[in-house]
Structure formats: structure tokens, C-alpha cells
N, C-alpha and C positions, 0 to 999 in steps of 0.2 A: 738431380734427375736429368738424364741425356736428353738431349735432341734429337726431336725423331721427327718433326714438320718444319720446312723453312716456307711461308708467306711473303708473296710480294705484292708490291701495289704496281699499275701498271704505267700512268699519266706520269709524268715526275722521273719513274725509275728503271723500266723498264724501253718506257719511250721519253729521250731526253731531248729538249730545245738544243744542238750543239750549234747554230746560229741566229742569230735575233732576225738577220736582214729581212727575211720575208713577210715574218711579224708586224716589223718596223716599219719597212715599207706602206703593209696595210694599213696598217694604225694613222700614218703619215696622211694619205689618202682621203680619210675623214676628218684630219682636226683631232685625233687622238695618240697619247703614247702608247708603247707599249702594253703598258702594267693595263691602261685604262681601256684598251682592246680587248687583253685578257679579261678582264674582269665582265666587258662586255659580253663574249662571249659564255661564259663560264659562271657567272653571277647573276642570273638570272631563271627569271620563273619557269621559261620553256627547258632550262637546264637542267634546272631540279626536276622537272618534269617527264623528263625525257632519264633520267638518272633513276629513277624510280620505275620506269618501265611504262608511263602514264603516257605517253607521245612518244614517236619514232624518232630517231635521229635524224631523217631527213626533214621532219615537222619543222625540230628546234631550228635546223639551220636554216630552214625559207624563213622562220621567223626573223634572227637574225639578219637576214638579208633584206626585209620588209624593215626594220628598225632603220637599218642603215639607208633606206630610201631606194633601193634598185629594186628591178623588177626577178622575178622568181628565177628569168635565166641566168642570172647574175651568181644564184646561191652556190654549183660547182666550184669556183673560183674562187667564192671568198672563201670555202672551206680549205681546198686545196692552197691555198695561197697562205691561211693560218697554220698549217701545219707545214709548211713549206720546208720549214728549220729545223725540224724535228728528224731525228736518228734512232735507230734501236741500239739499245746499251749491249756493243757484242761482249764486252768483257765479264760483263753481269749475267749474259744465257750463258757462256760459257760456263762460268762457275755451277749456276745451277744444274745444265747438264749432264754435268762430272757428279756434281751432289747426289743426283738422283739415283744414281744406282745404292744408296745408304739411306736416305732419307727419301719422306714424301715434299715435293716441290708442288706450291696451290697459290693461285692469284687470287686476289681479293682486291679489288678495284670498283669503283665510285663507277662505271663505265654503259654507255649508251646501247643501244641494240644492235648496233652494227660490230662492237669490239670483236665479240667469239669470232664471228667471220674475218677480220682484218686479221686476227692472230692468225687462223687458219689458213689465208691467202699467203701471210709473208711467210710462213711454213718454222713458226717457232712454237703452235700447239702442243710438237713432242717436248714443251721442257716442262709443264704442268699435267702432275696428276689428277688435279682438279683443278676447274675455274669457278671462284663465286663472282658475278657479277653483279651487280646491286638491279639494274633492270630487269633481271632474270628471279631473283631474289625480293623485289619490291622494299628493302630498306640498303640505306646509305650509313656507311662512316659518318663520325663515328659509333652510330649505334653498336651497342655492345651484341644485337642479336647477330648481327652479320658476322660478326666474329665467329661466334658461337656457333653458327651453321659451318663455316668454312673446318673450324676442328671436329664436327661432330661428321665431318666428311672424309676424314682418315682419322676417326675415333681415338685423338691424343688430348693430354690434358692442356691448358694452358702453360703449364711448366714447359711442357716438350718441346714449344715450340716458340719461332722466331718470327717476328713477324719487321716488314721494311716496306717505308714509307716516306716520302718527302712531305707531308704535312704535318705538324706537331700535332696537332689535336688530333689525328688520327693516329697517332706513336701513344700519345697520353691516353689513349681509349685501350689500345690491347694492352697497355700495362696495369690497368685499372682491374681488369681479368686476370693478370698473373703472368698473361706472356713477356717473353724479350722482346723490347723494341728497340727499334735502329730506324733513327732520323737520317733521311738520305741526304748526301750532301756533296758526294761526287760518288766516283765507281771505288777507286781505290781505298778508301774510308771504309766505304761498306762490305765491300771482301776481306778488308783488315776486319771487321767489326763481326762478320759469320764467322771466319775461323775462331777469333775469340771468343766467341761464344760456344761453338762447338767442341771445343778442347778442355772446357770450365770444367 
């Protein structure tokens, strides 16, 4: 059966950590590593909360900044300053760009209330035909409903399409449904990994 939808995720793959230092730095800051910032930020209940569409994204992040003992003016910075490292994957919009004149191109992303707007501001909205966002959506990866909304959004079966991802448990969920998954794990791997699938 051809491919006729490619799926992305956006945290991980779309927008990638290409240095740690600002991360690091923060993390440093408080007494914590890397991994263990991350997790702070990202492993927690205003998270899910916020991931879910239940709290704003500005909520989670005063919480965050309230955890770490600073006062609410403090929250700009530590946002800005965790995402410091972070790049948009140009090799990866480009691909899909080019896709999209043959294929539907759809995000599917675990992603806060503020995403649709950030995509819109950096002006990469023109590389999806749809965005499912979980906030927007009210469920999260890997529930298999969200899936299931995002194809039933360009009406293709699971066969049709492909879906990419940097979390196994969310690669191991759209294949449980039928689709192709691709575990992200750099840019070049998973362009290698589309056209092989596309050409099957």
C-alpha cells in the first residue's frame, strides 16, 4: 500500500537540542544535571497538565520557576534559557516541504498551548497540512486515539502512512495501529529512513 501521509513529532525532531550549554548551565545553577533539569521540567504534573490542555503553558512554567524557589519574574529566563540550545531541524522541513507537493505532511506532537503560535511566528506552519496537538486534542502519546484523529484528518489508513518520532514508546504505539515508524536519532537516518519507506 503507498504512502500518502508522513507524521512528525515536533520536541525531539523537528526542534532538536544542537547544544547542551544552556541547558547545562541551568541545570548547574541549581544542583542539578542535565538529564535531571530535563526531567524537571518535562516530568511533572503541571506538564502533563499543561500537555493535556488542563493549564497554560505560561501556568506550567511559573510553576516550574516557583519549584526552583525564584520569584515569578524569574519564569521568562528560565524558559528562555532551557530552550537556549535548541535549533529547528532545517534539513528535515526541507525534506518535508519538497514531500508535500505528493503527500499530506501532519504533526503530531505531545505539545503545550503556546506551540501552533511558535510554529506560526518562526513561519514553518507552511510545511504541515495539519497539526494535531495534544492540548488542542485533550489526549497525549502514546494514546492510540491521537493517532487515530491525526489520520482520520487526511482520511488514510494506518498502512499509508509514516509516522517519526524520537520516543520509542511513541514509535511502539503507531505501529501497534499498522503505521511505519521511525525512531529519530539524527536528521540523516531519518531521511534515509522516509525515502525507504516511500519507495517500498
Amino acid at each position: 500500500m503507498p504512502i500518502k501521509a508522513i507524521y512528525v513529532d515536533f520536541g525531539g525532531v523537528i526542534l532538536t537540542t544542537t547544544s547542551p550549554q544552556p541547558r547545562s548551565t541551568l541545570a548547574a545553577e541549581f544542583g542539578m544535571t542535565e538529564s535531571e533539569m530535563v526531567r524537571f521540567v518535562f516530568n511533572c504534573e503541571t506538564a502533563s497538565l499543561a500537555s493535556l490542555g488542563k493549564i497554560s503553558e505560561e501556568d506550567h512554567w511559573l510553576d516550574v520557576t516557583r519549584r526552583l524557589k525564584l520569584p515569578a519574574s524569574e519564569m521568562p529566563r528560565i524558559r528562555d534559557t532551557f530552550f537556549g540550545g535548541d535549533e529547528l531541524n532545517q534539513d528535515l522541513l526541507q525534506l518535508l516541504r519538497s514531500l508535500r507537493k505528493t503527500h499530506k505532511i501532519g504533526l503530531i506532537s505531545n505539545g503545550w498551548d503556546g506551540l501552533r503560535s511558535w510554529i506560526t511566528a518562526h513561519q514553518i506552519d507552511d510545511v504541515f497540512d495539519r497539526m494535531t496537538i495534544s492540548c488542542e486534542v485533550g489526549i497525549t502519546k502514546p494514546d492510540a486515539r491521537i493517532y487515530q484523529i491525526a489520520l482520520a484528518n487526511f482520511s488514510v489508513n494506518p498502512a499509508e502512512a509514516i509516522f517519526v518520532d524520537d520516543t520509542e514508546k511513541n514509535v511502539t504505539a503507531c505501529l501497534a495501529l499498522g503505521m511505519h515508524g521511525i525512531l529519530f536519532q539524527n536528521s540523516q537516518q531519518v531521511i534515509k529512513d522516509i525515502h525507504r519507506l516511500l519507495v517500498m
